[in-house]
C-alpha positions as CSV (number, residue, x, y, z in Angstrom):
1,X,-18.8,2.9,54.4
2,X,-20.6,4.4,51.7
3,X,-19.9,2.8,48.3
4,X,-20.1,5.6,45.0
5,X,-19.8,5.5,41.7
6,X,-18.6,9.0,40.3
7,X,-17.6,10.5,36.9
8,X,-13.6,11.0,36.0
9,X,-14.3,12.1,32.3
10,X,-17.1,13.3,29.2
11,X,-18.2,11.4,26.8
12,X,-15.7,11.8,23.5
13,X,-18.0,11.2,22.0
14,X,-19.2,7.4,23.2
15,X,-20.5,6.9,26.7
16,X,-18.4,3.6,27.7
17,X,-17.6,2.0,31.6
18,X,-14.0,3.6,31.4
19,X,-15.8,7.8,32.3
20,X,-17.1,6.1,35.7
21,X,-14.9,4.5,38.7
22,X,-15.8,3.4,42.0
23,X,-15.2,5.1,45.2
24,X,-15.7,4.4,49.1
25,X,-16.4,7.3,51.2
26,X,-18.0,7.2,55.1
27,X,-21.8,6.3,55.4
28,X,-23.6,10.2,56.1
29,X,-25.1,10.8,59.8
30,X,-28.5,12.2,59.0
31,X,-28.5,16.2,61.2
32,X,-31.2,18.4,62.0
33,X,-34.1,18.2,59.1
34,X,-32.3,15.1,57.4
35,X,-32.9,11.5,56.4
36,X,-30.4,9.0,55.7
37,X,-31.7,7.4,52.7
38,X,-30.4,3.8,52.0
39,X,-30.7,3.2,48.1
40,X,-32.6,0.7,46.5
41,X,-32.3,1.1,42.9
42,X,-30.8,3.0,40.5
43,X,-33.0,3.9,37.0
44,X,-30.9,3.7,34.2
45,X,-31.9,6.6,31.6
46,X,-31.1,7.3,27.7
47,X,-30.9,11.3,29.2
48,X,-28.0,10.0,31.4
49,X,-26.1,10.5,27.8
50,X,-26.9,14.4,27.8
51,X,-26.7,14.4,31.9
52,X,-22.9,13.8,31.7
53,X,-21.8,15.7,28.2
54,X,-20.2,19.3,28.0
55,X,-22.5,20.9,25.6
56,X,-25.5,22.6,26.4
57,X,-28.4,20.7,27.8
58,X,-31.9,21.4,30.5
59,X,-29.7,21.0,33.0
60,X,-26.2,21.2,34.8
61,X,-23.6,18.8,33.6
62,X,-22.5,16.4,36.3
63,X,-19.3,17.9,37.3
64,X,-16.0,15.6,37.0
65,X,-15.7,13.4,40.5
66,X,-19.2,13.8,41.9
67,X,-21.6,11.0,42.0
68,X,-23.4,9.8,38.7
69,X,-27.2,11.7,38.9
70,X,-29.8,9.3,39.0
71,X,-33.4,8.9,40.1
72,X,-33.5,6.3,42.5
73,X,-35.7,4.3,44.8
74,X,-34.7,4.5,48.7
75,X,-35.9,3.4,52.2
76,X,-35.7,5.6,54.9
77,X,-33.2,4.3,57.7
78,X,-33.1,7.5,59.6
79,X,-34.8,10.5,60.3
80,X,-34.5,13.5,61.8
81,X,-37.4,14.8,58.9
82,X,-40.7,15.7,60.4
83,X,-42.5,14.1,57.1
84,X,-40.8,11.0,56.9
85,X,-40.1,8.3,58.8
86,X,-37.9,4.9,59.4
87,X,-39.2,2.9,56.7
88,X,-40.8,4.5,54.4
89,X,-40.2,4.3,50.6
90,X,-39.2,7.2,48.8
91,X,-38.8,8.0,44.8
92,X,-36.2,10.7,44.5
93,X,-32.7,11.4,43.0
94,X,-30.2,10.1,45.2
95,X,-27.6,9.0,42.6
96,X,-25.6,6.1,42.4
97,X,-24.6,5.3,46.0
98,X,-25.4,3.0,48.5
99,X,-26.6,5.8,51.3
100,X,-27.5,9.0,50.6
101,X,-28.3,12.5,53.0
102,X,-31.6,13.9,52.3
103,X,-33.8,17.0,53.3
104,X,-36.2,16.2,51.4
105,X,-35.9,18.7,48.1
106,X,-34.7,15.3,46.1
107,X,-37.1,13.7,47.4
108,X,-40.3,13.4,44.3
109,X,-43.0,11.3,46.1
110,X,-43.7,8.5,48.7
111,X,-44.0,5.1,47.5
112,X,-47.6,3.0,48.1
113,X,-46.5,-0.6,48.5
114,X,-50.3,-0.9,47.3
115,X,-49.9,0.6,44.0
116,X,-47.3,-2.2,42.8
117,X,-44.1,-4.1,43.2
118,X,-40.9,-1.8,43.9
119,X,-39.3,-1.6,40.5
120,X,-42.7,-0.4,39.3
121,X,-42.1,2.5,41.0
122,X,-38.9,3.8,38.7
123,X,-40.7,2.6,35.6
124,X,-44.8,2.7,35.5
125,X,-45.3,4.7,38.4
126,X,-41.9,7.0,38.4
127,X,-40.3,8.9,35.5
128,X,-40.6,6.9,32.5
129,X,-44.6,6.3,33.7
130,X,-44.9,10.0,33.8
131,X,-42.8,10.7,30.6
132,X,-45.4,8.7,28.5
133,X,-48.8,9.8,30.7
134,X,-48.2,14.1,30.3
135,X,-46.2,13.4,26.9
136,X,-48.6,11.1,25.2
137,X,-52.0,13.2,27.0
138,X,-50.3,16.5,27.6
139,X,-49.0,17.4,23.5
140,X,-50.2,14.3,21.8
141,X,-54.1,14.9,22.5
142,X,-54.6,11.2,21.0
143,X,-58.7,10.6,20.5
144,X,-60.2,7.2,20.3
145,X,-59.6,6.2,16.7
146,X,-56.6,7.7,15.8
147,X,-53.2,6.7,15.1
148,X,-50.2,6.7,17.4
149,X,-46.7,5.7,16.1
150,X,-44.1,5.2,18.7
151,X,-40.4,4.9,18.1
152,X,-38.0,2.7,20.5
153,X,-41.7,1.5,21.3
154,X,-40.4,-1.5,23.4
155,X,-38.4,1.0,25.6
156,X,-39.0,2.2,29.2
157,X,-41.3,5.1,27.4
158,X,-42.2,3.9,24.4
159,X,-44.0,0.6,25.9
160,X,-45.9,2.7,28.1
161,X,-47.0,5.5,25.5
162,X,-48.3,2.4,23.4
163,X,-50.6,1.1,26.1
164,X,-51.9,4.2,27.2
165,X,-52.9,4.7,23.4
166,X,-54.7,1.5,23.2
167,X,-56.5,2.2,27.1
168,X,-57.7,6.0,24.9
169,X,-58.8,4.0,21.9
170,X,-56.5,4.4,19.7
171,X,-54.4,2.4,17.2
172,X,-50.9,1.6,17.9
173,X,-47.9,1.1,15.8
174,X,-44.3,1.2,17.0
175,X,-40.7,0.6,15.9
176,X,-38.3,-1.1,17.8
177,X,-34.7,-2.4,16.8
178,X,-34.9,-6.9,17.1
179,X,-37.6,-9.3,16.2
180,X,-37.8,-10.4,19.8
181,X,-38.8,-6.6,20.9
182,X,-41.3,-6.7,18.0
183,X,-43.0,-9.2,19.6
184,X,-42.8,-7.6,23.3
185,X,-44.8,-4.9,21.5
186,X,-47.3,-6.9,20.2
187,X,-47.6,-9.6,23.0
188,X,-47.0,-7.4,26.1
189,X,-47.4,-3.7,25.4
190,X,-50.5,-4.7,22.8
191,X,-49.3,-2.8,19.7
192,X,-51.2,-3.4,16.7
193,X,-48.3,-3.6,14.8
194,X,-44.6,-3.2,15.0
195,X,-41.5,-2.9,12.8
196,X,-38.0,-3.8,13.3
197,X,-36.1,-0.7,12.0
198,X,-32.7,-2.6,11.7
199,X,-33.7,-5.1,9.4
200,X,-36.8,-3.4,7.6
201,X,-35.4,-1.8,4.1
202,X,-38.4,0.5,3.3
203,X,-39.5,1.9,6.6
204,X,-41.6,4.0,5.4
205,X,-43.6,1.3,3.0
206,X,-43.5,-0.8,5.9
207,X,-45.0,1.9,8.3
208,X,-47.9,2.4,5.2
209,X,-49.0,-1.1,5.5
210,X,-48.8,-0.7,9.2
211,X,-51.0,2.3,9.4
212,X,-52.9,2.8,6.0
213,X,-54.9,5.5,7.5
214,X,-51.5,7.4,8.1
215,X,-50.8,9.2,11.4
216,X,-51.9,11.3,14.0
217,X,-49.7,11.6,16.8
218,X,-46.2,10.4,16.8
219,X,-44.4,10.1,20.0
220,X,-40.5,10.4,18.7
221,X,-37.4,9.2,21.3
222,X,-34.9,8.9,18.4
223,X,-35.6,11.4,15.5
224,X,-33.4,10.2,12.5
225,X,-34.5,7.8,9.8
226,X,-37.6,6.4,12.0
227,X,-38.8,10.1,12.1
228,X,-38.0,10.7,8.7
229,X,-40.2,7.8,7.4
230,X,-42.9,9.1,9.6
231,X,-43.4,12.5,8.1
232,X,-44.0,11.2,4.8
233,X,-47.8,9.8,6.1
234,X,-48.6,12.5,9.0
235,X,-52.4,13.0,9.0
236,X,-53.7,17.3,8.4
237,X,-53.4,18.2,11.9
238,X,-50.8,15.7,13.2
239,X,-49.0,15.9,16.8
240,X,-45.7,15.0,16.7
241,X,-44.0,14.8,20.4
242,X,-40.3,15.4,20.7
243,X,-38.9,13.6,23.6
244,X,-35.9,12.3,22.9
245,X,-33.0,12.1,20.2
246,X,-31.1,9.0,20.5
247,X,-30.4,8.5,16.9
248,X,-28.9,11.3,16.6
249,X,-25.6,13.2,18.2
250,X,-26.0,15.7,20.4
251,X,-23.4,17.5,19.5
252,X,-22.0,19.1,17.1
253,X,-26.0,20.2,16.1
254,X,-26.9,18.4,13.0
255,X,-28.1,20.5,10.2
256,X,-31.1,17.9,9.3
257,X,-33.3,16.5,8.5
258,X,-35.7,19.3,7.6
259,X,-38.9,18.0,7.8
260,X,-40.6,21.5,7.8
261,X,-42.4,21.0,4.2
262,X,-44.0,18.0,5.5
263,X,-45.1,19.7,8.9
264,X,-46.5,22.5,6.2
265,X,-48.5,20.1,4.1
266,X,-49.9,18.4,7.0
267,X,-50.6,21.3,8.7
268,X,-49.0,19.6,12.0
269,X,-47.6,20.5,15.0
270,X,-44.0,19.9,16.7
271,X,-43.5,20.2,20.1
272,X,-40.6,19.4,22.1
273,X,-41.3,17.3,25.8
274,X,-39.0,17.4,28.6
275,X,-41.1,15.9,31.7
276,X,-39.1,17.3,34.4
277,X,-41.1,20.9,33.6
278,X,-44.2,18.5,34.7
279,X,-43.0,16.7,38.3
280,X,-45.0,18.8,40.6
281,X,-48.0,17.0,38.6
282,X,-47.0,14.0,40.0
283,X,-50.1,13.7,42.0
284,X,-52.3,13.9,38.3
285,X,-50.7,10.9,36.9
286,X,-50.5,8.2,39.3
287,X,-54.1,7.5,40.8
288,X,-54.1,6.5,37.1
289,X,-51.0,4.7,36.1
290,X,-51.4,2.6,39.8
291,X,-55.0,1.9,38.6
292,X,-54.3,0.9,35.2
293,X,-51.3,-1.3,36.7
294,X,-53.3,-3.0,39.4
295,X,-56.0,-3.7,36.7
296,X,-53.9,-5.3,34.0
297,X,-54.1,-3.0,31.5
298,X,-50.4,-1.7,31.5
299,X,-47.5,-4.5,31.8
300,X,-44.0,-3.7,32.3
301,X,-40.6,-5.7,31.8
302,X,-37.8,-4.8,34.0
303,X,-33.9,-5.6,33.0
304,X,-32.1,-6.1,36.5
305,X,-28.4,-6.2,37.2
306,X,-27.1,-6.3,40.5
307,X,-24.6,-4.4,42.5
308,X,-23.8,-0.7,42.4
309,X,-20.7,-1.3,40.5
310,X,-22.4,-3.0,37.7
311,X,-24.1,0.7,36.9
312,X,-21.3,1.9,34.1
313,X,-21.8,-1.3,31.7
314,X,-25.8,-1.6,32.8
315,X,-25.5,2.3,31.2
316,X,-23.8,1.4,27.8
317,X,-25.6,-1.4,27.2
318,X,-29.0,0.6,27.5
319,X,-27.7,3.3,25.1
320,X,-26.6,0.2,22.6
321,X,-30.6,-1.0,23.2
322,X,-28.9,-4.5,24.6
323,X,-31.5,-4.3,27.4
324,X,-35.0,-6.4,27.5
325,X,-37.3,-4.0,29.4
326,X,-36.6,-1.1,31.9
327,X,-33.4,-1.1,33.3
328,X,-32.2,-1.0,36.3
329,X,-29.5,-1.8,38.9
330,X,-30.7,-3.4,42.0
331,X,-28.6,-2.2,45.1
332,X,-30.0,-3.5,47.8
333,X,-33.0,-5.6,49.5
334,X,-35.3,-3.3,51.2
């Protein structure tokens, strides 16, 4: 049998356990030009919130009763695929069951086993990896010297946006929401600074001690008061990444803040990220996210719950930022 987890209702508006259930269906037989993909892992996303609401997003809501979207990582138990084979690792969006059909369009890359251990490969070296490399490189054009500000800069992104900063020479200062992920940033991810948003009172004093040469690129996953402390010290000519909106609702659209007088003054520039336009790259970014992993010079924290059915709660507790590092659902040993 096949074991699923599907969703029975949206989000009104909270995500919680209750708009998933389980479901057993038969185990796929892999025909003509399929695999049978037995899944490894499930990658737990903060999108997942806007992957499952009604309003309008980048992409098709997951209809009611199919299985939850999700990139996963798989081995190969079958195949009648001329490019793969019994085996092999594969990076891909299977979703959250146990065994998946394939012909290969869901399929984003092969995995190395020589580029780093298998969670790396839905964190560094998979779409979180990628989010921060073409995010942080692609619109945030840091130079050495400059200042990059991160928000949820403990996160699956955020963490790696910070250390590619430092690796381009740059100087790093993120916001995260406990004292113990202030100090992953500055003990793991090697922020130069960091600042506990929940229990900081000025942010935006405590982000002008933290960069007193003001900013220059700002890589923003929340927007909302984080953001709005930042554009009170952008730098003329600041980059300001949008990638994500988690402090915010997405629907209906708020009507602020407007930070459009700052983005005047500063004469800086907004531009909103969304790194599935940039998969096809794939083959750009990780010669050098696998190098800078094998050399040391990115680390990553994974969060692992086991068993399919423990996806729902592994899901609200990411959007609550309960997690400590990337999280994931581990389904089975390869």
């Amino acid at each position: 049998m096949n074991r699923q987890v599907v969703l029975t209702a949206r989000p009104d508006p909270a995500v919680t356990e209750q708009l998933f259930a389980a479901q057993e269906a038969p185990r796929p037989e892999p025909g003509p030009g399929q695999m049978l993909i037995r899944v490894l892992y499930l990658s737990m996303e903060p999108a997942m919130r806007g992957w499952i609401a009604e309003g309008p997003n980048y992409s098709e809501p997951v209809p009611i009763g199919g299985v939850m979207r999700s990139f996963t990582l798989g081995e190969v138990a079958a195949s009648n695929h001329p490019d793969y084979a019994p085996g092999d690792i594969v990076y891909g969006m299977q979703g959250w069951q146990e065994w998946a059909l394939s012909d290969g369009s869901d399929i984003n890359r092969k995995c190395d086993p020589a580029d780093g251990p298998l969670p790396a490969n839905l964190h560094v070296l998979g779409l979180n990896g990628l989010t921060a490399y073409f995010g942080l490189l692609g619109v945030g054009e840091p130079k050495a010297g400059e200042t990059v500000v991160v928000s949820t800069a403990a996160g699956a992104v955020g963490s790696i946006v910070g250390q590619i900063a430092k690796i381009k020479g740059c100087r790093t200062v993120g916001f995260t929401g406990s004292d113990d992920k202030v100090r992953d940033c500055t003990e793991t991810f090697g922020y130069d600074a960091a600042i506990n948003y929940r229990s900081t009172q000025d942010l935006s004093a405590a982000l002008a001690k933290a960069a007193p040469d003001g900013v220059d690129v700002y890589f923003d996953n929340t927007s909302g008061p984080v953001s709005d402390a930042v554009m009170e010290h952008l730098n003329v000519g600041a980059r300001i990444v949008i990638c994500g909106t988690m402090a915010i609702p997405s629907a209906p659209v708020p009507q602020g803040p407007r930070p459009h007088r700052a983005l005047l003054v500063a004469r800086a520039r907004m531009q909103g990220f969304l790194v599935l336009d940039h998969m096809h790259r794939l083959g750009e970014a990780i010669p050098d996210l696998s190098a800078w992993l094998r050399e040391g010079r990115i680390n990553f924290k994974t969060d692992i719950r086991d068993g399919i059915e423990a996806a729902p709660k592994a899901l609200v507790d990411l959007l609550a930022g309960k997690n400590q590092g990337k999280m994931l659902v581990k389904v089975a040993d390869a």
